[in-house]
PDB file as gemmi writes it, atoms N, CA and C in Angstrom:
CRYST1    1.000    1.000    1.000  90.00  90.00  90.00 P 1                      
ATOM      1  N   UNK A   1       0.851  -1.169   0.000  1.00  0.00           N  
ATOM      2  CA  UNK A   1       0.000   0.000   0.000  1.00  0.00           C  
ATOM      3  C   UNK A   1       0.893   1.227   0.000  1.00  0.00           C  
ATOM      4  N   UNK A   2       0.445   1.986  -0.429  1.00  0.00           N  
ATOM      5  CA  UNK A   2       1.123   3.512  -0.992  1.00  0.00           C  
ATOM      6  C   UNK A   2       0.537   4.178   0.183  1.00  0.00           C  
ATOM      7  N   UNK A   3       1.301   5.013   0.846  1.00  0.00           N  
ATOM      8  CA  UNK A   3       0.626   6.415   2.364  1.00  0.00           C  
ATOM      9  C   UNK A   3       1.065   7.320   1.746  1.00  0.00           C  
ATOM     10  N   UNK A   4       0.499   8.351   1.914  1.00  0.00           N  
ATOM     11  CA  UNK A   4       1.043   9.896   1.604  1.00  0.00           C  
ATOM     12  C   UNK A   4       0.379  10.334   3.218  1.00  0.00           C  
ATOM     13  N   UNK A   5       1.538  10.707   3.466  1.00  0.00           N  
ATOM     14  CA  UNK A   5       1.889  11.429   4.787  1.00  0.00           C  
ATOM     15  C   UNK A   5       1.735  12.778   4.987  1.00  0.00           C  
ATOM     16  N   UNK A   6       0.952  13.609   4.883  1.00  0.00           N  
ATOM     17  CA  UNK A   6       1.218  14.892   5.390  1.00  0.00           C  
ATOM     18  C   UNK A   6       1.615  15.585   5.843  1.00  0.00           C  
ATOM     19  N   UNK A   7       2.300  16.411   6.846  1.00  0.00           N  
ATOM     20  CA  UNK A   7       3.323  16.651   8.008  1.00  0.00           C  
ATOM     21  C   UNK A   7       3.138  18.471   8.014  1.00  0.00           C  
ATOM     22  N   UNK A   8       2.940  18.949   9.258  1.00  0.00           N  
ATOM     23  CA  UNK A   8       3.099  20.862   9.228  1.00  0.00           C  
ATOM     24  C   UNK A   8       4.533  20.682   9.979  1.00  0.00           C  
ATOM     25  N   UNK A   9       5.348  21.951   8.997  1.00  0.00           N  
ATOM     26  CA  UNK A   9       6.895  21.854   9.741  1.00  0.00           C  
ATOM     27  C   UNK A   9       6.490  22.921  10.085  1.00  0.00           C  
ATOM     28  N   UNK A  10       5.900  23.498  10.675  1.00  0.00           N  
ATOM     29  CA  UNK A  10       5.822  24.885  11.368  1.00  0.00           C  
ATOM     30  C   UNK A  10       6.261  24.958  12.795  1.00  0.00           C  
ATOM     31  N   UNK A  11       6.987  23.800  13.183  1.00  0.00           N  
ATOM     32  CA  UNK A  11       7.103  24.156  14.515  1.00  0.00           C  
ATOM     33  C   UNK A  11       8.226  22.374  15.177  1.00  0.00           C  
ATOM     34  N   UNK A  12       8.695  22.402  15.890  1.00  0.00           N  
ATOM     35  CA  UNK A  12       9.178  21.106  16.191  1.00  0.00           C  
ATOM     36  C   UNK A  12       8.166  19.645  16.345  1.00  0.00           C  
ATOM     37  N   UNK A  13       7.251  20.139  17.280  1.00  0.00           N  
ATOM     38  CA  UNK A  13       6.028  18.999  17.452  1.00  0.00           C  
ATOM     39  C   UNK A  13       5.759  18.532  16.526  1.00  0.00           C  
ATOM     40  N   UNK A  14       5.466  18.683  15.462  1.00  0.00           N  
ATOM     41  CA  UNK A  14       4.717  17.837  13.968  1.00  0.00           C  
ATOM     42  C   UNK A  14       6.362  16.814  13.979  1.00  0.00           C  
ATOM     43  N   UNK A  15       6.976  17.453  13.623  1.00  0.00           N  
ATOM     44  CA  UNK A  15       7.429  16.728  12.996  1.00  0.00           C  
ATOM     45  C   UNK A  15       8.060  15.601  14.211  1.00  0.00           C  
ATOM     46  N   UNK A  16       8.251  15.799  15.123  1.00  0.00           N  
ATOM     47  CA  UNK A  16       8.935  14.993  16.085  1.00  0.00           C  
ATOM     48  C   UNK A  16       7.755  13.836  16.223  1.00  0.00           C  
ATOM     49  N   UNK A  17       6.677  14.058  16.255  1.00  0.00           N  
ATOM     50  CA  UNK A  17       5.849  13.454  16.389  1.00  0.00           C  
ATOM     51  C   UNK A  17       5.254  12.100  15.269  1.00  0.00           C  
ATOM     52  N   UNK A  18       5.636  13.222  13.816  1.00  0.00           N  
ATOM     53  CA  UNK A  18       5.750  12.454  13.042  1.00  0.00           C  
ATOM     54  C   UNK A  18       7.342  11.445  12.670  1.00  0.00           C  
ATOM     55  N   UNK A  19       8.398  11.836  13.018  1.00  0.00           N  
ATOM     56  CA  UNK A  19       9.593  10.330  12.866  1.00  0.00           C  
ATOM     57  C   UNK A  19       9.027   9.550  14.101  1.00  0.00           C  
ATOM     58  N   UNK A  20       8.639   9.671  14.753  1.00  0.00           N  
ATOM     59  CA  UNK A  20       8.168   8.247  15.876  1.00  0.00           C  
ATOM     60  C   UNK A  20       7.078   7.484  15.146  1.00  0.00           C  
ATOM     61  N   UNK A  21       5.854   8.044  14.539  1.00  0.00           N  
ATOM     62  CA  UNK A  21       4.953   7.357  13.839  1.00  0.00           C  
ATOM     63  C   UNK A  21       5.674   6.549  12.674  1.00  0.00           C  
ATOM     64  N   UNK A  22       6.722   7.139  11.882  1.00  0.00           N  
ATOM     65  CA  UNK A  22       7.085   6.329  10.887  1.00  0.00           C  
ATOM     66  C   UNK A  22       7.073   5.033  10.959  1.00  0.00           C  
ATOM     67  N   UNK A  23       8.451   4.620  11.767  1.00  0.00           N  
ATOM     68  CA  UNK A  23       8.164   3.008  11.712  1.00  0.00           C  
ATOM     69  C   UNK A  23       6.859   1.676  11.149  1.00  0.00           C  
ATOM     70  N   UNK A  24       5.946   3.171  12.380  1.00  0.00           N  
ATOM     71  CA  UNK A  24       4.714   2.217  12.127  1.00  0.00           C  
ATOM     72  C   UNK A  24       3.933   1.898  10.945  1.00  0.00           C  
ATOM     73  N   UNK A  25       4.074   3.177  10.734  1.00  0.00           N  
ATOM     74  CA  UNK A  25       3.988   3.411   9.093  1.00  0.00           C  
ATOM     75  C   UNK A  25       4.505   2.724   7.626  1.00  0.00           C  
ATOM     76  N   UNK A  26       5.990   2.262   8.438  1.00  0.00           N  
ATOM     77  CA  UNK A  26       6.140   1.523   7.051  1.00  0.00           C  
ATOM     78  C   UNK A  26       6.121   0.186   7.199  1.00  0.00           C  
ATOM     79  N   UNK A  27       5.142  -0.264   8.279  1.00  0.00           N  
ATOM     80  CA  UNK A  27       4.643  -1.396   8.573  1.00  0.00           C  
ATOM     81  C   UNK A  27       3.771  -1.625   7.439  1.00  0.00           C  
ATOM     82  N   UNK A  28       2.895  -0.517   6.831  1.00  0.00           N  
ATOM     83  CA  UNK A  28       1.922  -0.870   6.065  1.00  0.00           C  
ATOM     84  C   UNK A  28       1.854  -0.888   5.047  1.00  0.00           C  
ATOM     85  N   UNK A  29       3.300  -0.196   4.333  1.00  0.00           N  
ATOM     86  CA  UNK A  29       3.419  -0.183   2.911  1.00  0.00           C  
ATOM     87  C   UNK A  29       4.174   1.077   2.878  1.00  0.00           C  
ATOM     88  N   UNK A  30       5.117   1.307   1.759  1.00  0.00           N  
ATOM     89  CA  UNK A  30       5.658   2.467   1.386  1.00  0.00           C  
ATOM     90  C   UNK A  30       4.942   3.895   1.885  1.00  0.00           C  
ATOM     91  N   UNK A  31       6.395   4.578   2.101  1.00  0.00           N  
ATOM     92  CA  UNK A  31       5.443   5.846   2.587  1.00  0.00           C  
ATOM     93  C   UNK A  31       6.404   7.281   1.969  1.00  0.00           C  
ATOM     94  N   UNK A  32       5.314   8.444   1.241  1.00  0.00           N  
ATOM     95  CA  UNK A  32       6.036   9.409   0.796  1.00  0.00           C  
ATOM     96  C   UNK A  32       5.118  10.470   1.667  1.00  0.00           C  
ATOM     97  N   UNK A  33       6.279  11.435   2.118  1.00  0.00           N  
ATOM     98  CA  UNK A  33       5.788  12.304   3.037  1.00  0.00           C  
ATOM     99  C   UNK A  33       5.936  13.666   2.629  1.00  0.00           C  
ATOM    100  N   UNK A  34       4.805  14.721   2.360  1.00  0.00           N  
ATOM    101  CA  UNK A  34       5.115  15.603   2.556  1.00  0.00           C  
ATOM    102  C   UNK A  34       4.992  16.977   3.423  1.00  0.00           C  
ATOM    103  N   UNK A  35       5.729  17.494   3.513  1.00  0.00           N  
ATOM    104  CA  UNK A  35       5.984  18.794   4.464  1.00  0.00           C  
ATOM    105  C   UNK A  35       6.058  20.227   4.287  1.00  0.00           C  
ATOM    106  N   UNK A  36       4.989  20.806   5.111  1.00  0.00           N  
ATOM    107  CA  UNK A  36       4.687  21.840   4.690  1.00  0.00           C  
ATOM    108  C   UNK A  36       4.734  23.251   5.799  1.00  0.00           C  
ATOM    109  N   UNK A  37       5.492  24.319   5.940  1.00  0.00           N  
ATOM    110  CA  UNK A  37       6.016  24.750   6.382  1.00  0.00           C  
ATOM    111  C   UNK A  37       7.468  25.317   6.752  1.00  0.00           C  
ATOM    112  N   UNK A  38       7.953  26.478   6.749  1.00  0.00           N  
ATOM    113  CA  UNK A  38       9.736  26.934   6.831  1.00  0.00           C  
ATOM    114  C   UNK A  38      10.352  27.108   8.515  1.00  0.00           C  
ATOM    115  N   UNK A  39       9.324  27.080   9.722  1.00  0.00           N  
ATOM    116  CA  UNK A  39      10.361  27.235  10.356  1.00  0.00           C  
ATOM    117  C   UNK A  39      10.362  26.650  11.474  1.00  0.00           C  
ATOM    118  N   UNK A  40      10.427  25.402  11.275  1.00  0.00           N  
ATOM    119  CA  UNK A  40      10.863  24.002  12.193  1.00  0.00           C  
ATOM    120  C   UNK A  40      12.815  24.078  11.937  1.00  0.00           C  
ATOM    121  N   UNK A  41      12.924  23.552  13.706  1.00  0.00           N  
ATOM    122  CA  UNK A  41      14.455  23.617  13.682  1.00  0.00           C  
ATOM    123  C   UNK A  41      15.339  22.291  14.084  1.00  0.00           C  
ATOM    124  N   UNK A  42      13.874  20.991  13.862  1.00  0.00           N  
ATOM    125  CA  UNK A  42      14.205  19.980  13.641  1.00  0.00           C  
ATOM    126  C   UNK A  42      15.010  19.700  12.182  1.00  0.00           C  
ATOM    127  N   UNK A  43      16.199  18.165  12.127  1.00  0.00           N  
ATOM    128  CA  UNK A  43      16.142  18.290  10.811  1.00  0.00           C  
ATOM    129  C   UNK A  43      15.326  17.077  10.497  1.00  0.00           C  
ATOM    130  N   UNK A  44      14.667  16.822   9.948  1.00  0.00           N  
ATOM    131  CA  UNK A  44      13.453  15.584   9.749  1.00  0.00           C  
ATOM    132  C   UNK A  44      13.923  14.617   9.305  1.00  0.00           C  
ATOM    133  N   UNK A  45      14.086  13.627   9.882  1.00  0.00           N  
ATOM    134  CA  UNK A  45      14.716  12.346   9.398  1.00  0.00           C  
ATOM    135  C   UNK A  45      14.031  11.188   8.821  1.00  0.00           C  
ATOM    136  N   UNK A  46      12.828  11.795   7.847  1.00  0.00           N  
ATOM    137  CA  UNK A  46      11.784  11.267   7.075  1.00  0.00           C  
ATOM    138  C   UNK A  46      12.103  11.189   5.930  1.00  0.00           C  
ATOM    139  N   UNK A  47      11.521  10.197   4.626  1.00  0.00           N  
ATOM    140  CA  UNK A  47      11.655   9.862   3.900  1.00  0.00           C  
ATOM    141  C   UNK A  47      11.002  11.311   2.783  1.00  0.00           C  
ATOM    142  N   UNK A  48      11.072  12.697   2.766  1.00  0.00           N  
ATOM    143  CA  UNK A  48      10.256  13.839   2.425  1.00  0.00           C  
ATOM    144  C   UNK A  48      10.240  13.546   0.716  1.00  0.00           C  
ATOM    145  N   UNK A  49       9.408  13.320   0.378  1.00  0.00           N  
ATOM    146  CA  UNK A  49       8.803  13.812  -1.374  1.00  0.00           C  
ATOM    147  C   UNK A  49       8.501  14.747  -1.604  1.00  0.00           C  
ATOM    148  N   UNK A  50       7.894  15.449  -1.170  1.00  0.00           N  
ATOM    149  CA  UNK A  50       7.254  17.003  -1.617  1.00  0.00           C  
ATOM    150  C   UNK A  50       7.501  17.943  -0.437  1.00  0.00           C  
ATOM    151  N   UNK A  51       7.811  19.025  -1.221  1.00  0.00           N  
ATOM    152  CA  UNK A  51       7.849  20.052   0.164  1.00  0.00           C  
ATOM    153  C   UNK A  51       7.393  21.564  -0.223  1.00  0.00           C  
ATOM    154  N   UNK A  52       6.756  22.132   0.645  1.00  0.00           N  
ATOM    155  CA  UNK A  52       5.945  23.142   0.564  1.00  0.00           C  
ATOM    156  C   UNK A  52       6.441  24.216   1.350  1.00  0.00           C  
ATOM    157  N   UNK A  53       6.995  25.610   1.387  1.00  0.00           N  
ATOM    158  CA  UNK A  53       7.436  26.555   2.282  1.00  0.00           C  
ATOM    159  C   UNK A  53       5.764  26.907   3.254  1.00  0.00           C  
ATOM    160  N   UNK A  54       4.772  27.207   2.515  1.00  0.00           N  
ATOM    161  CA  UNK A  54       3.418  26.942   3.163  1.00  0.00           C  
ATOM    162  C   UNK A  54       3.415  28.847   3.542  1.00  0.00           C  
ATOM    163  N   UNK A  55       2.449  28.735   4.440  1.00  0.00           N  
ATOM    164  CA  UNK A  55       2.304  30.050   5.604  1.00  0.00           C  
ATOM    165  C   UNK A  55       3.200  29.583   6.620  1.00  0.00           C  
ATOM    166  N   UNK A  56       3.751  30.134   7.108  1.00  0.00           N  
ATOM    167  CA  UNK A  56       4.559  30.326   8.477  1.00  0.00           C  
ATOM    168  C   UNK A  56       4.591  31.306   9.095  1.00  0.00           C  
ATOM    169  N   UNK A  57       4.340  31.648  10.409  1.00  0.00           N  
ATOM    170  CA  UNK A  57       4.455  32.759  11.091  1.00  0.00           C  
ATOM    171  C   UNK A  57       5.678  32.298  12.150  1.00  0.00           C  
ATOM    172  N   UNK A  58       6.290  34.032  11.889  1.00  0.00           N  
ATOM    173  CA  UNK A  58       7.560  33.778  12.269  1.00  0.00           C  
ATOM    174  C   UNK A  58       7.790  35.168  13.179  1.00  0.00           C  
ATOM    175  N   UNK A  59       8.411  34.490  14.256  1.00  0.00           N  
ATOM    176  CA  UNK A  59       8.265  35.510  16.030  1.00  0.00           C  
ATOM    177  C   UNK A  59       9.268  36.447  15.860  1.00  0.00           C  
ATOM    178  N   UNK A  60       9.515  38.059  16.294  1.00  0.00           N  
ATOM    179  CA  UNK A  60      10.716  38.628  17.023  1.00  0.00           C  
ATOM    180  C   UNK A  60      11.250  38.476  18.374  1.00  0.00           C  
ATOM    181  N   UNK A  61      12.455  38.462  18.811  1.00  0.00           N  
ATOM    182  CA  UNK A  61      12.724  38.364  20.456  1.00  0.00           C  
ATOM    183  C   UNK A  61      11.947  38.816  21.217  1.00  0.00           C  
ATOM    184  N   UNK A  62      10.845  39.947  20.451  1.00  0.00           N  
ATOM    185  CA  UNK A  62      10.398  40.903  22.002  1.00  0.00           C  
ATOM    186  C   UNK A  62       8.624  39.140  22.236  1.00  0.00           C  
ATOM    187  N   UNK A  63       8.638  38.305  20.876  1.00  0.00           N  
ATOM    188  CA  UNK A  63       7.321  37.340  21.276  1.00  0.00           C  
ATOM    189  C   UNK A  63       5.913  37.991  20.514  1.00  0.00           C  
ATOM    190  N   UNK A  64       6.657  39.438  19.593  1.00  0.00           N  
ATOM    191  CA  UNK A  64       5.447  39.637  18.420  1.00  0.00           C  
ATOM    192  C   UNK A  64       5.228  38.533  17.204  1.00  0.00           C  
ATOM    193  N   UNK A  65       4.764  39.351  16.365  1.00  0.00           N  
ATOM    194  CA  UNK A  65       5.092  38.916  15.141  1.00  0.00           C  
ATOM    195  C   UNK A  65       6.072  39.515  14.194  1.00  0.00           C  
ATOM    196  N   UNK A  66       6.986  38.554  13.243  1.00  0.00           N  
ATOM    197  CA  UNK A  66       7.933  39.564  12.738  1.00  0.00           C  
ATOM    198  C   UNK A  66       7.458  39.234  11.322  1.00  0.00           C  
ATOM    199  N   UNK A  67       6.595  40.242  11.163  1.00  0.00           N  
ATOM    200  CA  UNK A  67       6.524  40.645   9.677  1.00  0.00           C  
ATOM    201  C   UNK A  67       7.409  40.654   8.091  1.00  0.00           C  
ATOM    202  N   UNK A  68       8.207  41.430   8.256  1.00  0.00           N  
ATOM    203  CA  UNK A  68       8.794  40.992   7.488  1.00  0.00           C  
ATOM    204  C   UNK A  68       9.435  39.412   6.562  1.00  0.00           C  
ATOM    205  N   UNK A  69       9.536  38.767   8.125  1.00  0.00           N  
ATOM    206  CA  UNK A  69      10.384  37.765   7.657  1.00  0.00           C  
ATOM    207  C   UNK A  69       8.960  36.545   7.542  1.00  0.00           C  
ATOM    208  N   UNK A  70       8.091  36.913   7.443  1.00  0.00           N  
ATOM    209  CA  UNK A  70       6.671  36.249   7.305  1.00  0.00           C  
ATOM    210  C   UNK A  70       6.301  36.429   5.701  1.00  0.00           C  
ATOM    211  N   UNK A  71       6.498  37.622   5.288  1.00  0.00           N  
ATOM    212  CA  UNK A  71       6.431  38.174   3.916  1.00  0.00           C  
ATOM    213  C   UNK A  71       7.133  37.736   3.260  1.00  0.00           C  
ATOM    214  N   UNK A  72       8.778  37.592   3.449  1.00  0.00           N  
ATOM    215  CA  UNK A  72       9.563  37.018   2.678  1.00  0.00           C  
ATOM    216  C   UNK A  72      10.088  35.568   2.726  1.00  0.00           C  
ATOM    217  N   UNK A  73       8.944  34.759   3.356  1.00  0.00           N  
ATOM    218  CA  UNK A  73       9.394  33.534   3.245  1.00  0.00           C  
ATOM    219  C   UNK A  73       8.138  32.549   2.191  1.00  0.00           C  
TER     220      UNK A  73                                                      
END                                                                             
């Protein structure tokens, strides 16, 4: 069986969450994953097919939002 995996890299949790599910995953048949999101600071140790920069919202030190770097990603 063929999985297509979904995954939000927007943040560490998805994806950490998702390499523990793998295994199980390729219990059931091949698996292509893709990931969507720029600013996870995991490096994903998944099998990734497709990848998507997505929406991301992305913080300044003071815990706003930093605009700019939201725009240009």
């Amino acid at each position: 069986m063929k999985i297509f995996y979904a995954v939000q890299a927007t943040g560490n949790g998805h994806i950490s969450r998702a390499m523990q599910l793998m295994p199980y995953l390729k219990q059931y048949g091949s698996v292509d994953v893709f990931l969507s999101g720029a600013n996870s600071q995991l490096n994903a140790d998944l099998p990734v097919r497709y990848r998507s920069k997505g929406l991301s919202l992305f913080y300044n030190r003071g815990g706003g939002l930093d605009y700019s770097k939201i725009i240009s990603t």
